[in-house]
C-alpha positions as CSV (number, residue, x, y, z in Angstrom):
1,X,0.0,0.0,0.0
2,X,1.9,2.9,1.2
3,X,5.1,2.1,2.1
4,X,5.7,2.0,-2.0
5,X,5.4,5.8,-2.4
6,X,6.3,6.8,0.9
7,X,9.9,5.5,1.0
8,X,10.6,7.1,-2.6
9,X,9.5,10.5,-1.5
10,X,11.4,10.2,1.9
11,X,14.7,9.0,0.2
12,X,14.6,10.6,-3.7
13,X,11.6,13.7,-3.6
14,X,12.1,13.4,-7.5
15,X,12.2,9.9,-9.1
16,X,13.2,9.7,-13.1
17,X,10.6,7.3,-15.0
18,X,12.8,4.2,-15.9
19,X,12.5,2.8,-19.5
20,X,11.3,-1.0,-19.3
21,X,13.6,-3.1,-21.0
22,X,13.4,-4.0,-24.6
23,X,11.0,-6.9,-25.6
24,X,9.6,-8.5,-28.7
25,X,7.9,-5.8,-30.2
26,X,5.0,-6.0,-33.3
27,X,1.9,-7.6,-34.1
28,X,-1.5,-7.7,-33.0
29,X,-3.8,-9.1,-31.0
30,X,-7.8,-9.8,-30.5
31,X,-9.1,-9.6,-27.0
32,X,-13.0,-10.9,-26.6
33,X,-16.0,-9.7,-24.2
34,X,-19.4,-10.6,-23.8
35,X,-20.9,-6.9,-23.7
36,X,-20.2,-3.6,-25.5
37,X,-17.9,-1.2,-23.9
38,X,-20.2,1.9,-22.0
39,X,-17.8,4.6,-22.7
40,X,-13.8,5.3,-22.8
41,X,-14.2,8.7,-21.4
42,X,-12.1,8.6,-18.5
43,X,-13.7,11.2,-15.8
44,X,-16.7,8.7,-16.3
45,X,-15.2,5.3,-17.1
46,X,-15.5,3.1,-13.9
47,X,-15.6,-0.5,-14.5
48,X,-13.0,-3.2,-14.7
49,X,-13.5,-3.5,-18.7
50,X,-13.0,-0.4,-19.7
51,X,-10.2,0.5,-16.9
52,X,-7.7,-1.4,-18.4
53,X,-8.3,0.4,-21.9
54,X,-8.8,3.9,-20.7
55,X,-5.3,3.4,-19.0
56,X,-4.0,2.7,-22.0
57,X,-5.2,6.0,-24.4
58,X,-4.7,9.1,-21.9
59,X,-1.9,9.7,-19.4
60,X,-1.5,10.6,-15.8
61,X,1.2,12.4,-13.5
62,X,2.2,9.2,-11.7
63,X,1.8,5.6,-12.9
64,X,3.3,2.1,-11.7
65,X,5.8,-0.7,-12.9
66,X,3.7,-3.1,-15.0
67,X,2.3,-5.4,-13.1
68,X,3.2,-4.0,-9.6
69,X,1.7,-1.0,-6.8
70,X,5.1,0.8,-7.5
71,X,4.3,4.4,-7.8
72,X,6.1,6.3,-10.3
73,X,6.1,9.6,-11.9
74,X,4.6,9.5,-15.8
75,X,3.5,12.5,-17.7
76,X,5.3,14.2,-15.0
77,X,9.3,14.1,-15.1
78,X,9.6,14.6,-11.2
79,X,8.0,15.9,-8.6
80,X,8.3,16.9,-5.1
81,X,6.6,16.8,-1.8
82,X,6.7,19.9,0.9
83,X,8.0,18.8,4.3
84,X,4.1,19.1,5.6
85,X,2.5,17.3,2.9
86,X,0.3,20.0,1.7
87,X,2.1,21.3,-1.2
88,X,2.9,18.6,-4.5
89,X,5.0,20.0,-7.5
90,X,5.4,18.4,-10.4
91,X,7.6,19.1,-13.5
92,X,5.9,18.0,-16.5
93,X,7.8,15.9,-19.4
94,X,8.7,17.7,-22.4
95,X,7.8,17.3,-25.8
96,X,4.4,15.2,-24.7
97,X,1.6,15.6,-27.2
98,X,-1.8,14.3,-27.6
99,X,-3.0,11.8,-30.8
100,X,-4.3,15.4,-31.9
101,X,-1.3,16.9,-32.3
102,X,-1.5,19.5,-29.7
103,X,1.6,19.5,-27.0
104,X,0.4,18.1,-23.2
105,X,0.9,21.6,-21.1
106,X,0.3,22.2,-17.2
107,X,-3.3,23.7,-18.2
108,X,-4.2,20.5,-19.7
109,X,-3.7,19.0,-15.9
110,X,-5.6,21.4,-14.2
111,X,-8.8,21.4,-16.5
112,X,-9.0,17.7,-16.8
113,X,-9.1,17.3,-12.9
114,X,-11.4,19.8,-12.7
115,X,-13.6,18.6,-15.5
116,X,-13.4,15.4,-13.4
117,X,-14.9,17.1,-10.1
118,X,-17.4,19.2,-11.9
119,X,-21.1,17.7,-10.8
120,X,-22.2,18.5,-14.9
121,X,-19.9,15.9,-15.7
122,X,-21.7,13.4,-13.5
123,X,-18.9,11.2,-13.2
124,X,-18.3,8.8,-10.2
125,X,-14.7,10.0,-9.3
126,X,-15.3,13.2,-7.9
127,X,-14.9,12.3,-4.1
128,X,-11.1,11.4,-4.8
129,X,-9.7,14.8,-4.7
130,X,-11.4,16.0,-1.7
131,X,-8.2,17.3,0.0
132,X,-7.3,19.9,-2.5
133,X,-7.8,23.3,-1.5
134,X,-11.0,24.5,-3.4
135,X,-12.4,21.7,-3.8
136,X,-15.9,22.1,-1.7
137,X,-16.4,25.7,-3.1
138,X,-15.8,24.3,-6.2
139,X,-17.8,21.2,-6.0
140,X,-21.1,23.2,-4.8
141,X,-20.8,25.4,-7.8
142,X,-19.1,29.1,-5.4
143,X,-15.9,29.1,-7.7
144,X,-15.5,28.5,-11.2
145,X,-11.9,26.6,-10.5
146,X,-10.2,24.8,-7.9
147,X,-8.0,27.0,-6.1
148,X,-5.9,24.6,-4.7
149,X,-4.7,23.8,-8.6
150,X,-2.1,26.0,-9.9
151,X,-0.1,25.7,-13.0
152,X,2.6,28.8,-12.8
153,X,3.7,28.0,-16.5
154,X,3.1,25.5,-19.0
155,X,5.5,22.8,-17.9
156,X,5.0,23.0,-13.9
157,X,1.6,21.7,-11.4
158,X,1.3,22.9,-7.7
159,X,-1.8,20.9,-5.9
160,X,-2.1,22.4,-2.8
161,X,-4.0,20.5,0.1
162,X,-6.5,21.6,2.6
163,X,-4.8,18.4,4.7
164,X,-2.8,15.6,4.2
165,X,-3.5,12.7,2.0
166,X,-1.9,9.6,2.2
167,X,-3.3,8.7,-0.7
168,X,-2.6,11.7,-2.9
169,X,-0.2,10.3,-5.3
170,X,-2.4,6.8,-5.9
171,X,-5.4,9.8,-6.7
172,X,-3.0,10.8,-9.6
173,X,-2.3,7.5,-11.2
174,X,-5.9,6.7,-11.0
175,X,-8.0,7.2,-14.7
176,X,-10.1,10.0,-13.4
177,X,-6.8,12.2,-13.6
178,X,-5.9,11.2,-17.0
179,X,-5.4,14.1,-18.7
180,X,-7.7,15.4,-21.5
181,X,-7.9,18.4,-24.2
182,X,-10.3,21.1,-23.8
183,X,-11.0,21.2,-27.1
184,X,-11.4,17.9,-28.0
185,X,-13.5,17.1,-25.4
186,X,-15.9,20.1,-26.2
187,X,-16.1,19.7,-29.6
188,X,-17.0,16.1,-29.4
189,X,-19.7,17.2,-26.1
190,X,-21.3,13.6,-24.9
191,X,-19.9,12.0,-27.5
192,X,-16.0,12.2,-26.1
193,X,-16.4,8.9,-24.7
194,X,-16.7,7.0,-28.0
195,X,-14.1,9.7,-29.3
196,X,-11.6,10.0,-27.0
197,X,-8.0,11.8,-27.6
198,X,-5.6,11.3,-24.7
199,X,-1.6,10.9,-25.2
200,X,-1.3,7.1,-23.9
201,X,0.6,4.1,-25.1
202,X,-2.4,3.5,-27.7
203,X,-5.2,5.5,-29.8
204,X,-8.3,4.4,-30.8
205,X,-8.8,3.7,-34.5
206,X,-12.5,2.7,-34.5
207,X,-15.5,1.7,-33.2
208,X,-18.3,-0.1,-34.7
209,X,-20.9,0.0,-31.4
210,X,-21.6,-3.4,-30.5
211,X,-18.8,-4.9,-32.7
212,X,-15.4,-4.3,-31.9
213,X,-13.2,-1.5,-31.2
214,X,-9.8,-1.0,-32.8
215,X,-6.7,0.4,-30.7
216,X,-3.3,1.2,-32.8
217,X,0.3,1.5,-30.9
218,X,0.9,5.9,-30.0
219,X,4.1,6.4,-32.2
220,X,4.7,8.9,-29.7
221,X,4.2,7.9,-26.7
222,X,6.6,9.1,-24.4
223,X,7.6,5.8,-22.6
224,X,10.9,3.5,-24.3
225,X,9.6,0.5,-25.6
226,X,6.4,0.9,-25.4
227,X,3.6,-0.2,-25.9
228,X,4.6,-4.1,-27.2
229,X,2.5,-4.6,-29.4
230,X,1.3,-2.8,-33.1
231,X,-2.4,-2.7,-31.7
232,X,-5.3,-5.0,-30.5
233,X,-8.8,-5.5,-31.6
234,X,-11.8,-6.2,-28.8
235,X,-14.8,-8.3,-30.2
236,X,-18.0,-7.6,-28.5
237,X,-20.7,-10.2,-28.4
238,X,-18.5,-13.0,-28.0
239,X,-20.0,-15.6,-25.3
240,X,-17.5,-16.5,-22.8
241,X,-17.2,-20.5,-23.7
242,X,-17.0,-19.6,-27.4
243,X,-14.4,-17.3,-26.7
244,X,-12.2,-19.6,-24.9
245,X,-12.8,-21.9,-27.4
246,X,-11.3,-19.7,-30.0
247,X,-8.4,-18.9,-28.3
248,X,-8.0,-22.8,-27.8
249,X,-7.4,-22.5,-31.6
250,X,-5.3,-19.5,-31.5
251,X,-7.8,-17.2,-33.0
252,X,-8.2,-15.2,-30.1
253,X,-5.2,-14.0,-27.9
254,X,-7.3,-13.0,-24.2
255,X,-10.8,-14.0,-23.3
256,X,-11.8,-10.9,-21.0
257,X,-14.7,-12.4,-19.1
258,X,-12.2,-15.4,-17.9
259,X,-12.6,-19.1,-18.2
260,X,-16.3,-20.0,-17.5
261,X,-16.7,-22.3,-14.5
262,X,-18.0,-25.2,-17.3
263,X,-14.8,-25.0,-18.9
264,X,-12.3,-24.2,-16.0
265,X,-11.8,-27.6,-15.1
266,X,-11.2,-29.0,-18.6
267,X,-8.9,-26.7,-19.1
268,X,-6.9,-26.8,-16.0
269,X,-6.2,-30.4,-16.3
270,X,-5.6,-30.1,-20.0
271,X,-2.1,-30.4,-21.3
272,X,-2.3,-26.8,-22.7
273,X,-2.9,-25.5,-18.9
274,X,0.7,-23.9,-18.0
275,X,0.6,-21.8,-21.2
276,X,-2.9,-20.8,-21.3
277,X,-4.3,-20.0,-17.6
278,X,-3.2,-17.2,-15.5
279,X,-3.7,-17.3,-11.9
280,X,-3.6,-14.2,-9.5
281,X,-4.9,-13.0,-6.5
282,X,-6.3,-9.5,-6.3
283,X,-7.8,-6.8,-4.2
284,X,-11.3,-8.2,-4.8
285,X,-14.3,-8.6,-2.9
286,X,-17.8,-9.5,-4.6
287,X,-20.7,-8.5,-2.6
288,X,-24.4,-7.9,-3.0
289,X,-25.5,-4.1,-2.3
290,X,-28.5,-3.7,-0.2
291,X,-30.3,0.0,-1.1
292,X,-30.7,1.6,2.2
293,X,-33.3,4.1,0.8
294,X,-35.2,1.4,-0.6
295,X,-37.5,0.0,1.5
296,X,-37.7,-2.7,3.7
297,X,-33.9,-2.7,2.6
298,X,-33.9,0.8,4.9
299,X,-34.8,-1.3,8.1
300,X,-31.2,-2.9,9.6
301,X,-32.8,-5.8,10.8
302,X,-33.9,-6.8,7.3
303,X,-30.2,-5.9,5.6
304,X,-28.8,-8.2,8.6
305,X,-31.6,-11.0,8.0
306,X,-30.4,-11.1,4.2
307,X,-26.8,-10.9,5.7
308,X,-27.2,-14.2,7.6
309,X,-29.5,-15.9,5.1
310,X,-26.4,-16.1,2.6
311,X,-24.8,-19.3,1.9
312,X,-21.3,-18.0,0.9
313,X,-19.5,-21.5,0.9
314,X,-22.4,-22.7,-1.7
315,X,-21.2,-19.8,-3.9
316,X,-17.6,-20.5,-3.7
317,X,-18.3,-23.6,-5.3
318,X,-20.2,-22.0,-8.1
319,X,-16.9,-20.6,-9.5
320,X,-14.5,-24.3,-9.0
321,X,-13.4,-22.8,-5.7
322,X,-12.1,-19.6,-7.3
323,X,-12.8,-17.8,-4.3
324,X,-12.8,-17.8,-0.6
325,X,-15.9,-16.7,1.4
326,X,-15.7,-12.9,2.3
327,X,-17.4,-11.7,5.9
328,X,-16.3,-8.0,5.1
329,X,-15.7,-5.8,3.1
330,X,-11.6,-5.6,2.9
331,X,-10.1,-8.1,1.3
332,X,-7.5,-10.4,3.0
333,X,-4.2,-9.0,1.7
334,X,-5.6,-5.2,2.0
335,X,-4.4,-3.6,5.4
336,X,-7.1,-3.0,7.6
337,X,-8.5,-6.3,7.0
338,X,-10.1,-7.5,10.3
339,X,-9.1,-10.9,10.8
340,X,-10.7,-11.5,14.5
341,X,-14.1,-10.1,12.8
342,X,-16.6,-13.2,12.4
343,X,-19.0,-11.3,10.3
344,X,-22.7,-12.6,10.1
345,X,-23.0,-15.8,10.4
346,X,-25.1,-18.2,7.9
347,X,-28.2,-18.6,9.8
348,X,-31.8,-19.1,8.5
349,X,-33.3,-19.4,11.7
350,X,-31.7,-16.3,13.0
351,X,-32.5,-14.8,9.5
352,X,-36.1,-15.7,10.0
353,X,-36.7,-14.5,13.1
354,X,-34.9,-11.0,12.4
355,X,-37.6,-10.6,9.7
356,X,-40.6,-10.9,12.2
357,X,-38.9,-8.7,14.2
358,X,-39.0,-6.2,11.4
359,X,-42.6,-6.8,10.6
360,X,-41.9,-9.3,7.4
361,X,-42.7,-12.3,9.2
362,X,-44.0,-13.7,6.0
363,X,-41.1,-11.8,3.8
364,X,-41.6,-9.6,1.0
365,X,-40.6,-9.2,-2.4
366,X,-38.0,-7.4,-4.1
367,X,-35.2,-7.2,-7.1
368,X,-31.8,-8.1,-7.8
369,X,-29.9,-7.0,-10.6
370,X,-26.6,-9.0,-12.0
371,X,-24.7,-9.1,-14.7
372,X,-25.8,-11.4,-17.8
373,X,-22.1,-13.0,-18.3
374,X,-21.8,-16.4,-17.2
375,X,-21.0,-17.5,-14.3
376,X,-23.5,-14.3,-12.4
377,X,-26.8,-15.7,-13.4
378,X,-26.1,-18.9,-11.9
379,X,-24.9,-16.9,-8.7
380,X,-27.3,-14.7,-8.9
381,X,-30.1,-17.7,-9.1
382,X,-28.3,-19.0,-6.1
383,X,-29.1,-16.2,-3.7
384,X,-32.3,-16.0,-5.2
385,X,-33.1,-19.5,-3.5
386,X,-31.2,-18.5,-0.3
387,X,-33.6,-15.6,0.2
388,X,-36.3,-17.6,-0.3
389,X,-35.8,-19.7,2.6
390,X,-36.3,-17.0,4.6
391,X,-39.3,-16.2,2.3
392,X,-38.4,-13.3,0.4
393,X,-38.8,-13.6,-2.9
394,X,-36.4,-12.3,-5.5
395,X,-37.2,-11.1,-9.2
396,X,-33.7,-11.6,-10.9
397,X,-32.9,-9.2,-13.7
398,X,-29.8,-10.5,-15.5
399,X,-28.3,-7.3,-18.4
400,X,-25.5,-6.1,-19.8
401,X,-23.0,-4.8,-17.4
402,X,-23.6,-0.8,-18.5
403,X,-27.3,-1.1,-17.7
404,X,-26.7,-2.7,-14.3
405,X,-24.0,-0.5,-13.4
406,X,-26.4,2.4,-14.4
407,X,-29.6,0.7,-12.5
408,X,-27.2,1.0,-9.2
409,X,-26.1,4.5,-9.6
410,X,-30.2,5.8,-10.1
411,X,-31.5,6.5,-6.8
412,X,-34.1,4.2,-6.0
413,X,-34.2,1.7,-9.0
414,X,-32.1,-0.7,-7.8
415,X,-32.9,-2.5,-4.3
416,X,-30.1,-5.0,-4.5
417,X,-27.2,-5.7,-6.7
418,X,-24.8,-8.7,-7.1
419,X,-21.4,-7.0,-8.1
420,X,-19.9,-9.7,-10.0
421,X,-18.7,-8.7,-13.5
422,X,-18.1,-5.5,-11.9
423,X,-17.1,-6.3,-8.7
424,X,-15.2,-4.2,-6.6
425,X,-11.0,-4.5,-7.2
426,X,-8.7,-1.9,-6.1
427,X,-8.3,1.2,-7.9
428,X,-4.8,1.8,-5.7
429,X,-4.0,-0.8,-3.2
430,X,-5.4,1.1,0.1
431,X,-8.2,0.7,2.6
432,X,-9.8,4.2,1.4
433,X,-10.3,3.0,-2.2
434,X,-12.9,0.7,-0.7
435,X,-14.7,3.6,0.8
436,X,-14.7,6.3,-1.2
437,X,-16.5,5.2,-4.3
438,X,-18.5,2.5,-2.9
439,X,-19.7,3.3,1.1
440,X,-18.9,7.1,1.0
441,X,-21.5,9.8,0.5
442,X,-19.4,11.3,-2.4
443,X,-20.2,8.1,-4.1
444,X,-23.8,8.2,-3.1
445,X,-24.7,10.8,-6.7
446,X,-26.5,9.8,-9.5
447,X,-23.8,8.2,-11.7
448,X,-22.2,7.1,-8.8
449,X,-20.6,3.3,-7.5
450,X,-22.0,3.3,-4.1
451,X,-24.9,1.4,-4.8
452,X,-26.3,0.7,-1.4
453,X,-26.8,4.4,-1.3
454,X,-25.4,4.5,2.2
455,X,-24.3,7.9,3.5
456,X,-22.8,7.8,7.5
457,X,-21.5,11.2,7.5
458,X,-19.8,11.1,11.1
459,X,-17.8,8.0,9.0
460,X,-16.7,10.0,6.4
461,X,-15.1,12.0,8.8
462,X,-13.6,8.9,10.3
463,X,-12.1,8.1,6.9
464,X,-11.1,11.7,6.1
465,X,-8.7,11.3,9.7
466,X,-7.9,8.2,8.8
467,X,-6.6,9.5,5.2
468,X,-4.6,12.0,6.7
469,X,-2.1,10.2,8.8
470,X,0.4,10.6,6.5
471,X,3.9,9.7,8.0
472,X,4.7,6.6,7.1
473,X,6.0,6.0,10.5
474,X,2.4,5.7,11.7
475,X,1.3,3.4,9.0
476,X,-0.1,0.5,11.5
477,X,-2.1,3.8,13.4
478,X,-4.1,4.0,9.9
479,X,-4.3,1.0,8.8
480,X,-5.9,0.3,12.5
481,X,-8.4,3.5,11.9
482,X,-9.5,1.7,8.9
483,X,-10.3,-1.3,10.4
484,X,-12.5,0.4,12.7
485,X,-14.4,2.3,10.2
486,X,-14.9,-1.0,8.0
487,X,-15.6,-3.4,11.3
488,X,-18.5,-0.5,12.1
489,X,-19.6,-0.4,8.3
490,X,-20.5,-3.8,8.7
491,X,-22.9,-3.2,11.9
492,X,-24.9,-1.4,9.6
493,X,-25.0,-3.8,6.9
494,X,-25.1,-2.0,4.0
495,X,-23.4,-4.9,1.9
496,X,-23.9,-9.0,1.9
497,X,-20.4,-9.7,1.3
498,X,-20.1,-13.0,-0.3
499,X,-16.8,-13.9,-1.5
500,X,-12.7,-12.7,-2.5
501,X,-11.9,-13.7,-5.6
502,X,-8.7,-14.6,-7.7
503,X,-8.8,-13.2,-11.5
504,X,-8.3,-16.4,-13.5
505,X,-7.3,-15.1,-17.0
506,X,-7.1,-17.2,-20.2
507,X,-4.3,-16.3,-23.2
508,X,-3.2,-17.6,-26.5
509,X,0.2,-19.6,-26.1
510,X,1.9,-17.0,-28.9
511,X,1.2,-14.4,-25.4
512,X,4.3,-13.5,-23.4
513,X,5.0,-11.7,-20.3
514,X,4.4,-12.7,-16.8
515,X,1.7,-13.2,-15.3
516,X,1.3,-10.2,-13.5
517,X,0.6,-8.1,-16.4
518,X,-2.7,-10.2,-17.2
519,X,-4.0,-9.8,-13.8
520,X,-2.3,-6.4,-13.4
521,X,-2.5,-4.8,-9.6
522,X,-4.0,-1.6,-11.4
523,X,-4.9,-2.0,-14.4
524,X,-6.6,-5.6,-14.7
525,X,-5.0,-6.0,-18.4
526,X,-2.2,-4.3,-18.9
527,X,-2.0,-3.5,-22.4
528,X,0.9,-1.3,-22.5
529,X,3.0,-4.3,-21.0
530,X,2.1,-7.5,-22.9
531,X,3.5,-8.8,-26.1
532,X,3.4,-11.4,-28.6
533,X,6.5,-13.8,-27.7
């Protein structure tokens, strides 16, 4: 987590980007998915399949190492950090331009963060850059910029902060700081997302909606050796099991929706297993949101009755295993993780009785949405049979992964929602990442990813302390404040969560590269990094 970016600012206070070294380069590649991208806009962009692809057209101050948490700077050539924390400079890389042409400058930075806040944008990453001065004033529409965002000439950024962030750095490797041209992104209005112009390691060529979309190598991109690869094409429409049947054949190089748990076990025990699967764990937890302004979701007894009514174990098996029950909302290898918490129990008699308690002694009705990619139906079906147990009865509706993920950021249409095909995995590795977006009230807007729609505003003030204990010599002092907001979240119920789950990825043999660039800590895929052996 911290201890990354925290020792390189202590030792260096400006860190030189290092070329990675010199790989096969050339060819292309076809990468399948089940549904159509939403949009590649990246101050809207929030979901695991477009993350990886947004990284890949715009840039950001600070990036990692493929296939690691290792902060380092990017678009910027160096930076430094004032002695309190409240003050970041950064010197901007020369010579940068966008696939339009135009040179990357310092007001480039400052707009597209801004554009990022703005409510008109309606984007879900606003909440991130809280701790910049101006940000409030801005966000509630009093100032027409963010004060705390200065750019003295065209090559230097100042941010300065209202109060330390420990995160601050991770905020500006994240997509919603990519940077963006004004004039691109006005003269393309909504439409920027299926037209985007960044200066990343890839452009987009086309995009036939519902087909495929074409990405070609940057020639300039700004990074040695990089990207690998000539380009990549993503089919759309491509059912999972097909698709790993394809790539069996060598017509397709990654199946994006993984191995489907039909096939996993063919394949693992095939011959072809050690050059075709890809194993890793990641900061993941898949949960089902419970809409606290929904009712009888708004009476705790009934989220805590569906809590217990949950057979997690049952799930597991669902996916061959692929997972390990969750009872929180922290993964296991994120710190802050609770491991002394027991969670809520699985318990239908307890779950029962909760219900009468709560007036639903004969249960009620209500909906779930999940994704339509195999294998969250089936999942989806089996919490629908755990629920009714306890007699509530569930109407399932199974879509595309843009219309579920814009069911649970509408206020009031979507009672409960299984995560998986969009579940939750890290942004940055740190507690907050998991608050922020998903439990905080900044991510409680229309647009947003806290789709439980809970809002505890005495603990967003426990996460905002929390976020600025910034000296790395009290590291164990936030990571324990973070356990205490997240053990608390739980005695609220706002979530059922069910499981932590490892990102099984399938490539072509011709695919090189280790494995941590296919289940990249960051970016999911990291297309910048992989290449054709």
């Amino acid at each position: 987590m911290m201890k990354n970016w925290l020792k390189r600012t202590a030792l260096a206070g400006c860190i030189a980007l290092l070329p990675l070294p010199a790989l096969a380069a050339g060819g292309t590649i076809t990468v399948t998915y089940k549904d159509d991208i939403a949009t590649l806009d990246p101050a809207i962009g929030y979901d695991w399949q477009n993350w990886s692809m947004i990284k890949s057209l715009f840039s950001r101050l600070m990036d990692y190492t493929p296939g690691t948490d290792t902060l380092v700077p990017s678009l910027a050539e160096s930076f430094t950090v004032a002695p309190d924390g409240l003050t970041y400079t950064f010197v901007l890389r020369k010579g940068v331009k966008f696939s339009n042409g135009r040179d990357v400058v310092a007001g480039d930075v400052k707009y597209s963060i801004e554009r990022a806040v703005n409510p008109k944008t309606q984007g879900p990453g606003a909440g991130f850059f809280g701790a910049i001065a101006g940000f409030d004033d801005f966000s509630a529409g009093k100032a027409e910029t963010i004060t705390g965002i200065e750019t003295p000439d065209d090559g230097t950024v100042i941010f300065k902060l209202s109060r330390p962030d420990a995160t601050f750095l991770h905020v500006l490797a994240i997509n919603f700081s990519s940077v963006v041209p004004k004039e691109a992104v006005e003269a393309a209005g909504a439409d920027f997302g299926k037209k985007p112009v960044g200066s990343g390691a890839f452009v987009l060529k086309d995009w036939v909606i519902g087909q495929k979309l074409t990405f070609e190598k940057n020639p300039n991109f700004y990074v040695k050796d990089t990207p690998k690869i000539d380009g990549f094409t993503v089919e759309i429409g491509q059912e999972p099991l097909v698709a790993v049947l394809r790539l069996q054949k060598g017509e397709v190089d990654i199946a994006g929706d993984g191995i489907p748990p039909a096939k996993f076990l063919e394949i693992k025990n095939g011959p072809d297993a050690k050059d075709i699967i890809i194993d890793g764990e990641q900061l993941q937890t898949g949960y089902v949101t419970l809409n606290t302004q929904v009712k009888p979701l708004d009476d705790l007894k009934v989220r805590q009755a569906l809590n217990m009514a949950i057979n997690k174990e049952k799930i597991t098996r669902i996916v061959n295993g692929r997972a390990t029950p969750a009872n929180q909302v922290l993964p296991p290898l994120m710190p802050g993780y609770n491991a002394a918490y027991k969670g809520y129990a699985y318990d239908v008699k307890k779950a029962k009785a909760l219900l009468a308690e709560a007036g639903h002694k004969d249960g009620f009705s209500t909906v779930l949405y999940a994704s339509s990619t195999d294998p969250n139906p089936r999942i989806a079906q089996a919490i629908q049979q755990d629920l009714a147990a306890i007699g509530v009865k569930v109407e399932i509706k199974a879509l595309a992964n843009p219309n579920v993920i814009a069911a649970g950021g509408t206020k009031g249409e979507a009672p409960m929602v299984w995560s998986g095909g969009m579940a939750w995995i890290a942004d940055f590795p740190d507690p907050s990442n998991f608050y922020g977006p998903i439990l905080g009230c900044a991510g409680a807007i229309q647009g947003g990813w806290n789709w439980s729609w809970y809002c505890n505003e005495a603990m967003d003030k426990r996460a905002v302390a929390a976020d600025s204990i910034s000296d790395p010599a009290k590291k164990d002092e936030r990571a324990a404040a973070w356990k205490g907001i997240f053990t608390d979240i739980m005695a609220d119920a706002p979530w059922i969560p069910v499981f932590n789950e490892r990102r099984v990825v399938a490539k072509s043999k011709r695919m090189g590269g280790a494995g941590n660039i296919y289940v990249d800590p960051t970016r999911v895929i990291n297309y910048d990094a992989i290449f054709i052996k």
